[in-house]
Each structure stands twice: as C-alpha cells, then as structure tokens.
ROTILO-747818 format. One record per residue (C-alpha): x, y, z. Coordinates in steps of 0.5 Angstrom, whole numbers, padded with zeros to 4 digits, always signed. Layout:
N
XYZ...
//
This chain:
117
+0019-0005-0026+0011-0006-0026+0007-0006-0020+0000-0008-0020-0004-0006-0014-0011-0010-0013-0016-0011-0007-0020-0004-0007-0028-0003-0007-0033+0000-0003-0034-0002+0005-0038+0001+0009-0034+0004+0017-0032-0001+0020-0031-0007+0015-0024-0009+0012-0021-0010+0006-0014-0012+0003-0010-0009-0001-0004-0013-0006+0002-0011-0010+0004-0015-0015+0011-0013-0017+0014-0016-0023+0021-0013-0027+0026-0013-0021+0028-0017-0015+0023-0015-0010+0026-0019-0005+0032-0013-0005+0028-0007-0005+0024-0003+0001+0015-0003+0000+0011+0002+0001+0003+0005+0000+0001+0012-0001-0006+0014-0001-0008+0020-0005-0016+0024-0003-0019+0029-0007-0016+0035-0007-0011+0033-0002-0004+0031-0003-0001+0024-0004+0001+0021+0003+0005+0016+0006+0001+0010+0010+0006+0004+0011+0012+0003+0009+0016-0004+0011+0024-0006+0010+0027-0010+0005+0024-0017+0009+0018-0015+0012+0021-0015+0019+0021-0007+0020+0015-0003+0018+0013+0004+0021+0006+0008+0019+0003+0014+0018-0002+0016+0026-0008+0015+0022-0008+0009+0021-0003+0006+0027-0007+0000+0031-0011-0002+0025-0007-0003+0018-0001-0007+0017+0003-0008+0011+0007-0015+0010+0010-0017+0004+0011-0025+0002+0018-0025-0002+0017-0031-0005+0012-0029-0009+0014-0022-0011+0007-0018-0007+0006-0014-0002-0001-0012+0001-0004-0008+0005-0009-0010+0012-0014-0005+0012-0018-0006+0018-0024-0001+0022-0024+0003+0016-0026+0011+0017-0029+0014+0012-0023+0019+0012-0019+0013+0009-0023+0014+0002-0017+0014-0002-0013+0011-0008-0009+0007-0005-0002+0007-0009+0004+0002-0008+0011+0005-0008+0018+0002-0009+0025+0006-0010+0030+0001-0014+0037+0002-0016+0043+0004-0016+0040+0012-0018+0034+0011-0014+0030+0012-0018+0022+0012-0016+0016+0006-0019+0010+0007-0018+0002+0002-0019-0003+0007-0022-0007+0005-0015-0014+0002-0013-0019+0006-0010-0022+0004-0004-0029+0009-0002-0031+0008+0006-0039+0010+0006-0045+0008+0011
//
C-alpha cells in the first residue's frame, strides 16, 4: 500500500488550495479515505473522511462549510478542497486508509500546508 499526498504550499488567509492522494498497492475503490492533520505540538486530527464511494462524508467542526473531501475511484486519488483557509489550518495534512481484512492502518507521509499573511 502507497499513498502519496501532493498540493500542499504557503497560502495566505482566505485563498484555496487542493490537496491529492495518490493511492497505489490495493483496491482503492473498496476502501473508506480519510485526511488527518497534524500542527506543532499538537496531536494529529481528523479533518474529513468519506465512504467507500465518495457519497457519504463527515468533517471535523473546523473545517465544516469550507473543505470538501471527494475521491475519483477510476484514478485511485482523493483529494482535499480546502477553501477560506485560517491560519489555524497550518498543518501537515495526511491521507489515511484502513484496508483489509485485519484492518490494518496505511498512511502517506503527508504535505505541509502553512497559511500566513
């Protein structure tokens, strides 16, 4: 199992970026997706997670209203919509999947996204 997240960068408050995971090593299309971020000193959250297809999706409250997780199974990546970021979203922004049978936890090694005026 690989995943590869890509999109990350220095933003200012307010502008947009989106985020990619490239999945490779197992059926993609099979499995739930979620995005965790992880700042300084702080513990690694969850930010978004979405099902199997892409149809059902939750988010943690920071971030209601203005990312959006999706997922095109025909080419194995999900992404992250972040729009109006904060500076409270300076993260590393990881992709997250749990596959098998035994469950077993996959993680990218993550992109860094810094929001700063």
């Amino acid at each position: 199992v690989q995943l590869v997240e890509s999109g990350g960068g220095s933003v200012q408050p307010g502008d947009s970026l989106r985020l990619s995971c490239a999945a490779s090593g197992f059926t993609f299309r099979l499995y739930s997706l979620a995005w965790f971020r992880q700042s300084p000193g702080k513990e690694r959250e969850l930010v978004a997670r979405t099902d199997y297809s892409g149809r059902d999706s939750t988010y943690a409250e920071a971030v209601k209203g203005r990312f959006t997780i999706s997922r095109d199974n025909s080419k194995n990546t999900g992404f992250l919509q972040m729009n109006d970021l904060k500076p409270e979203d300076t993260a590393v922004y990881y992709c997250f999947v749990r596959v098998g049978v035994v469950a077993k936890d996959h993680w990218g090694k993550g992109t860094l996204v810094t929001v700063s005026s």
